[in-house]
C-alpha positions, 0 to 999 in steps of 0.5 A: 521811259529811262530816266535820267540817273538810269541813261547815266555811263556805269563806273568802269570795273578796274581791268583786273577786276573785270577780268577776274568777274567775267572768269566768274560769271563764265564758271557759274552764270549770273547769280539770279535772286529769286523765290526759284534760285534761293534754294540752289542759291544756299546751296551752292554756298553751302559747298563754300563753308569752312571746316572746323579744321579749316577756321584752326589756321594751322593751329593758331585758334582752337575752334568750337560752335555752341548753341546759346541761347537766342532772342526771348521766345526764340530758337537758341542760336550756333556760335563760332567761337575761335580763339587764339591759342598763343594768347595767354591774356584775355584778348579782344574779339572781332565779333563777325556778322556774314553777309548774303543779301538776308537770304543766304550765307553761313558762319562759316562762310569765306569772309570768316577766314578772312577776318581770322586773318586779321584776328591772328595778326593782332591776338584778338578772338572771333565769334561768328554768329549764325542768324535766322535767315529772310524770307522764312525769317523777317525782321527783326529774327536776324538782328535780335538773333545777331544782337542776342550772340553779342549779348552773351558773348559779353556775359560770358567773356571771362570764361571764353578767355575775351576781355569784355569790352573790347569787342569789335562788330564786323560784317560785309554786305549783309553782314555789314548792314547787321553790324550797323543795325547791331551797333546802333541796338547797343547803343539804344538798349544800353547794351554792350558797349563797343570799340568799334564798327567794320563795315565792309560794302555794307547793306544799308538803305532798303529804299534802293534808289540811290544814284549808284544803285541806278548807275550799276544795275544789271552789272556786277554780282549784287544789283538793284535787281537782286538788292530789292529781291533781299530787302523785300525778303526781309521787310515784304510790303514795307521796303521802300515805304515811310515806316522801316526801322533803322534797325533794319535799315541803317540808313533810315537812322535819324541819329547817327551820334554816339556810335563806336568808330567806324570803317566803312569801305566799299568799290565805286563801280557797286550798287551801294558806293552811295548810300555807304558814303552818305552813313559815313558823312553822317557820322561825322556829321553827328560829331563821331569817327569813321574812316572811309574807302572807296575803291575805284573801279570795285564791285560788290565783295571784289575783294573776295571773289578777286583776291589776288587782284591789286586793288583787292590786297590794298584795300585788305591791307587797311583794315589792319591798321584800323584794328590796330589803333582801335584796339590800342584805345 
């Protein structure tokens, strides 16, 4: 029987974004997530990856990946250090989480050349860190693999060219869910201390049963369907159920008060529209700053898959300013 939210009409996709997703599904498929396609999956992103002479932008960062050391009693984990060559004063960092639903993805992927854009626009540095992946690695492996990267970026900053506390953590999707959790680690461990959150569509609430996730399934690139495949990866029997940590869903956090400044943004027409507005409302609600974006008409990540779309450039325009005021403090 259907229930009521599942009989609801989706959210239309902008016109240009649809256009720009039918293209993409017609190029490569429907993207499936299961035990069977992961491995094709990681794969085919892996073809994706940035080179080293890529992420250099022409020059403007010089670029090495280091191994330092990971978590207590765990493998050292690769960084990406990118750093501005114009600058000659220490500078602050986007530190970039990648996304992939847990399962796939690299530090290497597309959404770091994107946040190299915004590094290169202000001065700043970037670092990103390649973390343990699910179902192979559950939790807690890619977030104290993603909290270790900071907590050594951090230590080592002067030697790195950064100025340590000017440090903001970044991520999309997956990545954004790990820069939240990660926010939220550093705040409780007393760890670095941060000047901000960029969370772009970020992966939040492993219950998976929000309106929006109900209203969009079967549509776009990341739905229900594939969101309880990447939280099962991570969590197995837990997902859904009474005892999941907020550091491995952000949105169980009972305490949201005492964060750095967030942006969250994220397209009406995907499945986690809702429960990244409600950890914005949250936020306020616990007395701190977040600014929030929704874009109409957008579905999960459009603003990479559809670049040149209207909507996608207006929304990559506002990051820019946030980093600006927030590194301005």
């Amino acid at each position: 029987m259907t229930s009521t939210v599942d009989a609801r009409p989706p959210v239309p996709f902008d016109p240009e974004l649809a256009a720009a997703l039918a293209a993409l599904q017609q190029r490569r498929g429907p993207l499936v997530f299961t035990a069977e396609t992961l491995p094709a999956l990681r794969a085919s992103r892996g073809e994706e990856e940035l080179s080293l002479a890529e992420l250099t932008r022409d020059g403007a960062f010089t670029v090495e990946e280091r191994a330092v050391p990971g978590p207590a009693g765990a493998p050292d984990i690769t960084l990406l250090i990118c750093r501005p060559t114009a600058v000659v004063q220490t500078t602050g960092v986007l530190y970039v989480i990648h996304g992939g639903g847990m399962v796939i993805g690299s530090h290497r992927g597309r959404e770091v050349g994107e946040m190299l854009g915004l590094a290169e626009e202000l001065g700043l540095g970037v670092v990103s860190v390649e973390y343990r992946l699910a179902p192979e690695n559950p939790f807690p492996a890619g977030l104290e693999d993603c909290y270790a990267g900071l907590v050594w970026t951090v230590e080592h900053a002067g030697e790195l060219g950064f100025e340590p506390n000017r440090i903001v953590v970044a991520g999309a999707s997956a990545g954004g869910g790990l820069a939240a959790a990660t926010a939220l680690l550093a705040r409780d461990r007393g760890g670095p201390a941060l000047l901000g959150q960029l969370l772009l569509c970020p992966m939040l609430d492993d219950r998976n049963d929000t309106y929006s996730a109900h209203q969009m399934t079967g549509l776009g690139v990341w739905d229900r369907e594939a969101n309880a495949f990447g939280w099962t990866a991570l969590l197995g029997d837990a997902r859904g159920g009474p005892d999941v940590s907020p550091y491995a869903a952000p949105a169980r956090a009972t305490d949201l008060s005492g964060l750095p400044p967030a942006f969250i943004d994220v397209g009406s027409a995907e499945t986690f529209r809702d429960e990244d507005i409600e950890y914005a409302n949250r936020i306020w609600r616990a007395g701190g700053q977040a600014e929030l974006h929704v874009w109409p008409g957008g579905f999960h990540g459009f603003d990479l898959l559809a670049p040149e779309a209207t909507v996608s450039r207006i929304a990559r325009e506002q990051r820019l300013p946030w980093l600006r005021r927030v590194f301005a403090r």
